[in-house]
C-alpha positions as CSV (number, residue, x, y, z in Angstrom):
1,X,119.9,174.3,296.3
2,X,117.3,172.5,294.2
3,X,115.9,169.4,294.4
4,X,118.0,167.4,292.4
5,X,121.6,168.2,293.8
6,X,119.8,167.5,297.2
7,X,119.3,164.0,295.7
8,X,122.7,163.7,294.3
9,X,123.9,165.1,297.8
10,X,121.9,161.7,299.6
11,X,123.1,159.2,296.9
12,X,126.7,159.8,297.0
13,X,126.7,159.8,301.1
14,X,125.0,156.3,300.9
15,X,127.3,155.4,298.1
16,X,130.4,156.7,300.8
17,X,128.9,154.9,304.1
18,X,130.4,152.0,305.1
19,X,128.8,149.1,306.9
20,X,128.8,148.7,310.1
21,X,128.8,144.7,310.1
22,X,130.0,142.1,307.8
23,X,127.0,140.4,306.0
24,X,127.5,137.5,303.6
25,X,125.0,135.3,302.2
26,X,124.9,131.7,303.3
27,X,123.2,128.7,302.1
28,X,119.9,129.0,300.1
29,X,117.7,131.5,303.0
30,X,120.6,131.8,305.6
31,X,122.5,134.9,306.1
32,X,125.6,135.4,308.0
33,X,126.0,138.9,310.0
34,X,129.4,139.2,312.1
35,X,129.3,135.3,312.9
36,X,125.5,135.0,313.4
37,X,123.3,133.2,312.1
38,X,120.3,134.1,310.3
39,X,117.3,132.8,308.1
40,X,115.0,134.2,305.9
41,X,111.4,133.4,306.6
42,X,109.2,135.6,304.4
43,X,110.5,137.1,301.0
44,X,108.1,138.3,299.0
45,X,108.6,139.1,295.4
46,X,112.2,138.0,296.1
47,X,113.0,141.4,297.5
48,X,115.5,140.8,299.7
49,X,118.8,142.8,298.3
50,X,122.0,142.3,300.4
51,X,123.5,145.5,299.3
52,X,120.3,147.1,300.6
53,X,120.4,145.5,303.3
54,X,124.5,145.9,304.7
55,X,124.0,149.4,304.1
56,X,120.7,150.0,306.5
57,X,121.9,147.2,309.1
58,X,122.6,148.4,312.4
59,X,124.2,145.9,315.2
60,X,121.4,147.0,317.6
61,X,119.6,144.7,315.8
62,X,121.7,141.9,316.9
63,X,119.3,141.3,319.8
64,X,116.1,141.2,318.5
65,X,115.0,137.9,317.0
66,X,113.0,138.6,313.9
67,X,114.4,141.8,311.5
68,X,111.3,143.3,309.2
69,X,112.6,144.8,305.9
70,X,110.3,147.1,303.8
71,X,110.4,148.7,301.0
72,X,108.8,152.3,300.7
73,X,109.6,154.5,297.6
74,X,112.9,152.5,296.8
75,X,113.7,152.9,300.1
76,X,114.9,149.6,302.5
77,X,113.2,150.7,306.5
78,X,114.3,147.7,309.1
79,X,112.4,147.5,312.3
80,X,113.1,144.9,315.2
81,X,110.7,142.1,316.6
82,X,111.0,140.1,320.0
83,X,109.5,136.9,320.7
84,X,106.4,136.5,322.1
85,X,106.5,136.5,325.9
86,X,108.8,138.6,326.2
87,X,109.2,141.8,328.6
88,X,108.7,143.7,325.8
89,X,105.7,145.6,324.7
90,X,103.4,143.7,322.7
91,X,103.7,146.0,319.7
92,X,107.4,145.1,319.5
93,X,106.9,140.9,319.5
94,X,106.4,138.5,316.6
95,X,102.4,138.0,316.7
96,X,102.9,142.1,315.9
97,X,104.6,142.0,312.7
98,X,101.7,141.3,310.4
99,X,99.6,144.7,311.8
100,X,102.9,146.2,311.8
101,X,102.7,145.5,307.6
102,X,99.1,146.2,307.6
103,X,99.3,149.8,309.4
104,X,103.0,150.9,308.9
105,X,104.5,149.7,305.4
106,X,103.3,151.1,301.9
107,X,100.1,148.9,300.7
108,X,101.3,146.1,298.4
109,X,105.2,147.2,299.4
110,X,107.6,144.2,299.1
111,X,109.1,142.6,302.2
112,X,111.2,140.4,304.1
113,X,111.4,139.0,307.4
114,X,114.8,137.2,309.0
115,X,114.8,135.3,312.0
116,X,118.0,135.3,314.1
117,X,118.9,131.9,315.3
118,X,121.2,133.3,317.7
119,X,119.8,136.3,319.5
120,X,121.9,138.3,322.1
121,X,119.6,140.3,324.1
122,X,120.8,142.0,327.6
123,X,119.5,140.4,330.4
124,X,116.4,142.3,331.8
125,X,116.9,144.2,334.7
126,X,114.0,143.8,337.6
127,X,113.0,146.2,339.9
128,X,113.1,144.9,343.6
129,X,109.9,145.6,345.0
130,X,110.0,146.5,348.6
131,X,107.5,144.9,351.1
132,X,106.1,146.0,354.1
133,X,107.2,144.3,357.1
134,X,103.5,142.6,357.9
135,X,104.6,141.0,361.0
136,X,101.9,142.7,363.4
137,X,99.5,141.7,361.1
138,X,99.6,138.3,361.8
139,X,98.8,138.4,365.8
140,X,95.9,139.7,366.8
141,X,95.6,142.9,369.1
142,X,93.9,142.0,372.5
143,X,95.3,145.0,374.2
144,X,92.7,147.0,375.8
145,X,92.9,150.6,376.6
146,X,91.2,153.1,379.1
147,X,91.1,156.6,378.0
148,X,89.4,160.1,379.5
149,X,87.6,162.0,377.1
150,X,87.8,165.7,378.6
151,X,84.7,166.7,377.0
152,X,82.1,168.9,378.6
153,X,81.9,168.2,382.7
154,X,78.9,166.7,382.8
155,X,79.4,164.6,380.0
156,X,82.5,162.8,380.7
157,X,82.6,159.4,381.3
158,X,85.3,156.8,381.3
159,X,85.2,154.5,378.1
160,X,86.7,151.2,377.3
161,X,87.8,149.8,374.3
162,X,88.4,146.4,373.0
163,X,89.1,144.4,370.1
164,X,87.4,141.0,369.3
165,X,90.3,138.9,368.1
166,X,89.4,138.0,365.0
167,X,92.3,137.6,362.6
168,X,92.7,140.7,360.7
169,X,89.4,142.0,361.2
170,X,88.9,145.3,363.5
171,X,86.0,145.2,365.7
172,X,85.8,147.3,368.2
173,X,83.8,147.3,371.3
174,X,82.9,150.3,373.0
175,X,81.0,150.3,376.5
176,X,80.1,153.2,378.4
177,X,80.1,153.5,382.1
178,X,76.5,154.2,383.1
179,X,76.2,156.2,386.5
């Protein structure tokens, strides 16, 4: 196959795709996908195209709240934006979008940036972190203890041990018996 009936190939298979949610265009900046609401914030060179844009959308993005739109070669890329604070990483939040522009899209590309007034995002699930049980930690240990050491004969000796009872802190007194 050559190049161009590769490129005929790709045209009629976007031409064929159908949308996967219904778009309209609302008042002056406000879109309407599948009952949302959106808005358009940033449109430069007026390059937002709805035909474009019903073709590339995806209801994944239903949950993000911003929707970046560039163009690259003739071609429409969406990417999706959280708000700041979020659990998300910071490369994925709104404060992001503009080094996302700098670094990612063509230099001098046209783009556009909605803002979805009703985001559905799926609750984020939190790990349950376990803790230890500190409850001997909070009495101090006054127990004192006798052991044998079965070293060498005519080194053993009995030793004592103790512990001051400072809270949380292990000193330790040792006294040797002295014959």
């Amino acid at each position: 196959m050559d190049r161009k009936s590769i490129e005929d190939l790709v045209e009629e298979k976007r031409e064929n795709a159908k949308p996967l949610a219904h778009i309209k265009m609302g008042e002056q900046n406000n879109i309407l996908i599948n009952g949302h609401d959106y808005e358009i914030m940033d449109n430069q060179n007026d390059c937002f195209n709805l035909d474009d844009f019903s073709r590339q959308y995806n209801p994944i993005f239903s949950r993000y709240s911003y929707i970046v739109g560039d163009y690259g070669y003739g071609v429409l890329r969406l990417k999706g934006f959280s708000e700041d604070g979020t659990h998300t990483p910071l490369q994925n939040q709104f404060s992001a979008i503009n080094d996302y522009l700098y670094e990612y899209a063509n230099m001098g590309a046209d783009y556009f940036v909605l803002h979805n007034l009703e985001v559905k995002s799926k609750p984020i699930a939190t790990k349950k972190r376990h803790r230890r049980n500190r409850k001997n930690n909070r009495r101090p240990f006054i127990k004192e203890k006798v052991t044998t050491d079965k070293g060498p004969l005519n080194k053993r000796k009995r030793l004592t041990v103790t512990k001051s009872e400072g809270h949380g802190k292990r000193h330790f007194t040792i006294k040797q018996r002295e014959d």
